[in-house]
C-alpha positions in Angstrom: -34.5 -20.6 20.3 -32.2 -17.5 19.1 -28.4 -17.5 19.4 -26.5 -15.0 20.2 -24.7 -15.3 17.0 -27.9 -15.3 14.8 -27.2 -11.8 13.2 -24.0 -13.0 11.9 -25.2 -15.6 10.3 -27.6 -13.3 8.8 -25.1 -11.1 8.0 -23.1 -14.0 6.1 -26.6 -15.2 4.2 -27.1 -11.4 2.8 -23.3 -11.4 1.7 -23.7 -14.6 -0.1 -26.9 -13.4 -2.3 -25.4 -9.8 -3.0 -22.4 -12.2 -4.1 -19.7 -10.5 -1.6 -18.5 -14.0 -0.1 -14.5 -14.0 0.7 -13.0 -17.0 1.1 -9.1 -17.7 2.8 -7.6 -20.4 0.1 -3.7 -21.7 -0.2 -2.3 -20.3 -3.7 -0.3 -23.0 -5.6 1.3 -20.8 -8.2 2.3 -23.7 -10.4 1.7 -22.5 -14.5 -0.1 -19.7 -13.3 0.6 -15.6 -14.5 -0.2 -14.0 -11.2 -1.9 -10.4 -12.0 -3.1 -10.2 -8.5 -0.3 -10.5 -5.5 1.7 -8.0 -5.2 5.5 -8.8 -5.7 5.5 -5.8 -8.0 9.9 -6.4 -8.9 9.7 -10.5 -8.7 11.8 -10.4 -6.1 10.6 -12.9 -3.6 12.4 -15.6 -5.0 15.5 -13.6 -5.6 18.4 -15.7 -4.4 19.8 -12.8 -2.5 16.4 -12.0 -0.6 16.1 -15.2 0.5 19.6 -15.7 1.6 19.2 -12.7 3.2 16.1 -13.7 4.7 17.8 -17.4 5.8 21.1 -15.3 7.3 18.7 -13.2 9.4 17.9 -16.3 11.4 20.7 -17.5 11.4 22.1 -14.2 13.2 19.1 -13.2 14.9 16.8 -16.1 15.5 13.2 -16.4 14.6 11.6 -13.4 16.2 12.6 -10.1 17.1 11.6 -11.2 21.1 10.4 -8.1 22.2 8.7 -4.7 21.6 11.8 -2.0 19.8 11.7 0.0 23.3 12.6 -3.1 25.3 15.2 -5.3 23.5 13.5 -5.8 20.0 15.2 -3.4 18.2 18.3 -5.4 16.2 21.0 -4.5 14.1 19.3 -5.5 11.1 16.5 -3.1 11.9 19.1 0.2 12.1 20.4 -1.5 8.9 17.7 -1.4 7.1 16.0 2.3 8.5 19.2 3.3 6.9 18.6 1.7 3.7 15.4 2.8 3.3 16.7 6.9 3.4 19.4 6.4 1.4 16.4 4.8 -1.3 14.2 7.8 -0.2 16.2 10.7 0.9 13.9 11.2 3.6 15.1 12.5 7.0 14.4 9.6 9.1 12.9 6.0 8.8 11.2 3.6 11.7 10.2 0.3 10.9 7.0 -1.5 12.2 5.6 -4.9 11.9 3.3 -3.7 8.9 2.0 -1.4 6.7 -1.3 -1.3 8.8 0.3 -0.4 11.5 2.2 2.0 10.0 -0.6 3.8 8.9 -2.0 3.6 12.6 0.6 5.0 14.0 1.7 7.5 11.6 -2.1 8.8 11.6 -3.2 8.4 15.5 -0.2 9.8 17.0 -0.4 13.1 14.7 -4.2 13.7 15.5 -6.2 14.2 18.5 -9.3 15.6 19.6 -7.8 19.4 18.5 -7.1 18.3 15.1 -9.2 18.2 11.9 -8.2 15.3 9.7 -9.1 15.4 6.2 -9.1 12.3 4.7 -9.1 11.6 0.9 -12.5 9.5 -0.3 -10.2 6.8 -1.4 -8.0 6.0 1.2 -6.8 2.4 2.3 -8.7 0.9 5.5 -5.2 1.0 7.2 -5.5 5.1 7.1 -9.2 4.9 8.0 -8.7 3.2 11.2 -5.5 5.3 12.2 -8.2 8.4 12.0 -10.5 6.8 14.3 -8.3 5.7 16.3 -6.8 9.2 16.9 -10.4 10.4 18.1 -9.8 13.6 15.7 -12.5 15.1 13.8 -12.5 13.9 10.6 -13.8 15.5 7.0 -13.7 13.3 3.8 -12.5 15.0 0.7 -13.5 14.3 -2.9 -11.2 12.2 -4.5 -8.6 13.8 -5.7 -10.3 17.4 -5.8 -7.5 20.0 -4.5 -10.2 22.8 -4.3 -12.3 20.5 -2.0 -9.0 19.8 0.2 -8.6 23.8 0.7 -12.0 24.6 1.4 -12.1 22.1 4.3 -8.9 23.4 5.5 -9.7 26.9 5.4 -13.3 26.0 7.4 -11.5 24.5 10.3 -12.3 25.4 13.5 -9.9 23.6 15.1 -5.7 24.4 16.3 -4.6 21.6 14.4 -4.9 19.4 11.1 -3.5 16.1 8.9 -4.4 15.8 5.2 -4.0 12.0 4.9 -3.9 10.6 1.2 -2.4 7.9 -0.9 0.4 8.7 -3.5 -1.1 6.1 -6.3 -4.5 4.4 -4.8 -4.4 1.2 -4.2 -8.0 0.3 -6.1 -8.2 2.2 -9.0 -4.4 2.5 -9.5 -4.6 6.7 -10.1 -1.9 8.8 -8.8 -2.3 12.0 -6.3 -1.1 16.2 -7.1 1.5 15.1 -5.0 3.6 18.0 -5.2 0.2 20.1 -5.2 -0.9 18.8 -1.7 2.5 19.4 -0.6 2.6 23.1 -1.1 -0.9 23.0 0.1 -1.0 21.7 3.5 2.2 23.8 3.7 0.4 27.1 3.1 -2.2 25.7 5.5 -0.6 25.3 8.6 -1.4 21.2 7.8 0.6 17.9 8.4 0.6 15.9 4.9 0.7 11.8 5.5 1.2 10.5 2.4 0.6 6.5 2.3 3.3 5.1 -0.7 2.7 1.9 0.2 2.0 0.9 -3.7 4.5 3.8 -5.2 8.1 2.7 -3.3 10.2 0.4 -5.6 8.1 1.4 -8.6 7.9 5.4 -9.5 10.4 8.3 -8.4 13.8 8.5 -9.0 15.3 4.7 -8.3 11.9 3.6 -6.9 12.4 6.7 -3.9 8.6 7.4 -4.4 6.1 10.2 -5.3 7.6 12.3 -2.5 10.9 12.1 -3.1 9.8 12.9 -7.1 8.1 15.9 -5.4 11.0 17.5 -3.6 8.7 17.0 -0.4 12.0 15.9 1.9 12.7 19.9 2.3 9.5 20.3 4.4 9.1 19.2 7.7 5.4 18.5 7.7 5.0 15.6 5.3 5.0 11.8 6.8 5.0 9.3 4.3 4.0 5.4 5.3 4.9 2.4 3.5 5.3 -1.0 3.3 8.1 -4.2 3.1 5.2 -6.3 1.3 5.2 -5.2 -1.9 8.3 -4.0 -3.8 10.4 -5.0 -1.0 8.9 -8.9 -1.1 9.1 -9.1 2.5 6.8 -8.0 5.3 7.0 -4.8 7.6 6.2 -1.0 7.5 7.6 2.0 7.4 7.1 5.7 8.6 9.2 8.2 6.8 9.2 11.8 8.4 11.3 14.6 10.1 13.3 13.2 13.3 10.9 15.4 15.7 8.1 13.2 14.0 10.2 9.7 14.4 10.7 10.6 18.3 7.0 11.8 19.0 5.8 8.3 16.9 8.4 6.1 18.7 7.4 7.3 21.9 3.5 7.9 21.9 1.9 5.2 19.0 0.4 2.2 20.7 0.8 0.6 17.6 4.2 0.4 17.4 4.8 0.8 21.2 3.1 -2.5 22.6 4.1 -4.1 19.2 6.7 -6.6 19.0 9.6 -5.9 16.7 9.8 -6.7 12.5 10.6 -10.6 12.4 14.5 -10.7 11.0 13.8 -12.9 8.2 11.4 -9.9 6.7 14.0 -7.4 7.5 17.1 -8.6 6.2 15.0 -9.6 2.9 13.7 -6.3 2.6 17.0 -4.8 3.6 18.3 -7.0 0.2 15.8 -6.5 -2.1 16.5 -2.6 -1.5 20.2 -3.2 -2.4 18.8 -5.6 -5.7 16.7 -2.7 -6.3 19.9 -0.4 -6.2 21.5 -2.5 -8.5 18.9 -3.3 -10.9 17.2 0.3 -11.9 16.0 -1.7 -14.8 13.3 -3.3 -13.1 10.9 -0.4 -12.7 11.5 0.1 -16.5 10.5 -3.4 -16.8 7.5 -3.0 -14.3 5.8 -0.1 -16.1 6.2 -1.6 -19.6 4.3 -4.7 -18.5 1.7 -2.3 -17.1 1.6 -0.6 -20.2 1.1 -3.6 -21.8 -1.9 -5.1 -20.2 -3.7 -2.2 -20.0 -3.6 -2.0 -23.4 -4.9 -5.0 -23.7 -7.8 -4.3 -21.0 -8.5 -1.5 -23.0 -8.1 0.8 -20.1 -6.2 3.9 -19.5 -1.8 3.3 -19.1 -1.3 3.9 -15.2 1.7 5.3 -13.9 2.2 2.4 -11.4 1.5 -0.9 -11.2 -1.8 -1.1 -10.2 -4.8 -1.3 -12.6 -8.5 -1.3 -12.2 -11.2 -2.6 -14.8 -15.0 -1.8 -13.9 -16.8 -4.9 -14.4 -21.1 -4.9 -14.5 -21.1 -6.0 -10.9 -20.3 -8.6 -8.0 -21.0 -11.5 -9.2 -20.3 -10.9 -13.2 -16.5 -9.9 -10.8 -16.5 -13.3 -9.1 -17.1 -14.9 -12.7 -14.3 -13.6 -14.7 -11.8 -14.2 -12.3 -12.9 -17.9 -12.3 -12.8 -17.7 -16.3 -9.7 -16.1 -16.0 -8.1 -18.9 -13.0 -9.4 -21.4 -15.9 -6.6 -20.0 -18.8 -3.9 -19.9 -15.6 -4.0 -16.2 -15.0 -4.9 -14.6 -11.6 -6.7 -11.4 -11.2 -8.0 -9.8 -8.2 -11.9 -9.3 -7.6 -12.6 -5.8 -6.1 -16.1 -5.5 -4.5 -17.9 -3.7 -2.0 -16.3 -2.7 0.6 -13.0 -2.9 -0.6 -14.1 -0.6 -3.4 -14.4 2.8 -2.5 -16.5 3.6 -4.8 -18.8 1.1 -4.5 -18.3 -0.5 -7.8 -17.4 -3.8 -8.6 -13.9 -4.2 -10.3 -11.0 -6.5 -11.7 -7.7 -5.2 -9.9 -4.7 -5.9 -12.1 -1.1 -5.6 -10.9 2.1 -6.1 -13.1 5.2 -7.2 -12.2 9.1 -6.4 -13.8 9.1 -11.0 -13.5 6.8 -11.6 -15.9 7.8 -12.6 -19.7 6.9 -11.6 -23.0 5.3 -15.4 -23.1 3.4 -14.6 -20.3 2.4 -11.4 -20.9 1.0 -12.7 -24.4 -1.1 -15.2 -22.4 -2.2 -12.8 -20.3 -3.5 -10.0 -22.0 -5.4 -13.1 -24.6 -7.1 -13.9 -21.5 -8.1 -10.5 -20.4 -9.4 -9.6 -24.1 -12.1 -11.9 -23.6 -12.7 -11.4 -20.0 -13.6 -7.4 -20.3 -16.6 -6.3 -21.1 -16.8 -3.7 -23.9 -17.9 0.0 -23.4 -21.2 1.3 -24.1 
């Protein structure tokens, strides 16, 4: 007799010979050098993001209680919007409950069926799904490739476009032409969304990101997403943009519409590890020298950021060195199909401005033996 939930079992067989099995498991961190989360400045167990986190409750209570439009929007929130364009200098800032939803309503709520999105070959799931949610047409670019960006632009048959990209990719660690795409979607009639979910807190001036680095804040047409996750060590989105953006987003995004507001716990941590940030500069210093450091050891080229990628053979040769590597007490990410957009298999590397020289030694001994060595 046949089930109606036969083909995904079949579906979960085929992902356990091509060795693309992903498991949900609790991390204890104990003596462990964690290459793989992504509290890029350590400071998720600063003792002024936590208190901050702990006096949010205190203040606000648990949960937000409500969508922003209805009685969700707090103090805290305005607080921290502020905070995050005096990091930026951008216009105007409107935090959501995520990233992902950052991206979906950044990207839905600028396209529609008049509009032709071109989408880098790269980009995060998050930007993916805010292009098929908007219903637009959309047009994959090669990754990276300017020339490939204009020609699709200039082809257009339609009123409208978005070129949606990510300021340093959150697989391979590369950076974007920022400032090139800028001018370009600007000579094009385009919108630019520009996801900085893994450049905020770690490149531009004071961590204010690749657009701010660009002098992008003097154009109207450029939307750049974020996150609280990451440099911030909290949880939450953001969407930076003009205030004629932040009105139209606010008031036509389901996503952030129907959603209920960022918990206060995440925004007041976020809200303090902005201010640490302020008062540390040191820590991006810190950040990229421990990147430089471990991909030096990986033998792979220095990224600007904090992300780092190392091509393995395949899946399961993946799945192997990060159990080698989980054996020594480091923690590296294994990148396969289809988080890879590429299609290869890889070891994802991220440093953080916590870790030690001790630890860093440990580290990159581990990863010396763990990568394989060119042909």
């Amino acid at each position: 007799m046949t089930s109606s939930l036969d083909w995904i079992r079949d579906a979960a067989a085929a992902r356990e010979k091509a060795g693309l099995v992903r498991r949900v498991s609790a991390y204890r961190p104990g003596d462990v050098v964690d290459l793989a989360g992504n509290d890029y400045l350590g400071l998720r167990q600063h003792p002024a993001v936590k208190d901050a986190a702990t006096a949010a409750v205190e203040t606000y209570g648990t949960g937000a209680g409500a969508s922003r439009l209805v009685t969700g929007t707090l103090d805290v929130h305005d607080e921290l919007e502020a905070a995050l364009v005096g990091l930026t200098g951008a216009p105007t800032a409107l935090v959501t409950s995520s990233g992902y939803t950052a991206n979906l309503s950044a990207v839905s709520t600028l396209a529609d069926a008049g509009t032709l999105i071109v989408s880098d070959e790269h980009a995060h799931a998050s930007l993916i799904d805010g292009c098929r949610l908007s219903r637009a047409a959309v047009t994959v670019n090669r990754h990276n490739d300017l020339e490939h960006v204009a020609e699709l632009l200039a082809r257009r048959d339609t009123p409208r476009a978005v070129v949606v990209a990510e300021s340093v990719y959150s697989v391979l660690g590369d950076t974007a032409p920022v400032e090139d795409l800028v001018a370009l979607t600007a000579e094009s009639g385009a919108i630019l969304v520009l996801d900085e979910a893994h450049a905020l807190g770690v490149l531009g001036p004071g961590g204010a990101g690749l657009a701010s680095a660009a002098g992008a804040w003097t154009a109207e047409h450029v939307v750049v997403t974020g996150t609280l996750s990451k440099s911030f060590a909290a949880q939450g989105g953001v969407v930076l943009a003009a205030p004629v953006v932040r009105d139209h987003v606010v008031n036509t995004a389901r996503p952030f519409v129907y959603d209920t507001g960022l918990a206060p716990a995440a925004a007041g941590a976020a809200l303090a590890a902005i201010g640490v940030l302020h008062d540390h500069p040191e820590l991006t210093v810190r950040l990229r020298a421990n990147a430089t450091r471990l991909a030096q050891a990986c033998g792979i080229e220095v990224p600007d950021g904090a992300v780092m990628s190392v091509p393995m053979p395949g899946p399961h040769e993946t799945v192997e060195a990060v159990a080698r590597a989980a054996e020594h007490g480091v923690r590296v990410g294994a990148f396969r199909p289809p988080s890879t957009p590429d299609g290869s298999s890889r070891l994802r590397l991220t440093a953080h401005a916590h870790h030690t020289d001790a630890e860093l030694d440990r580290a990159c001994t581990v990863l010396a033996g763990l990568v394989p060595t060119p042909v």
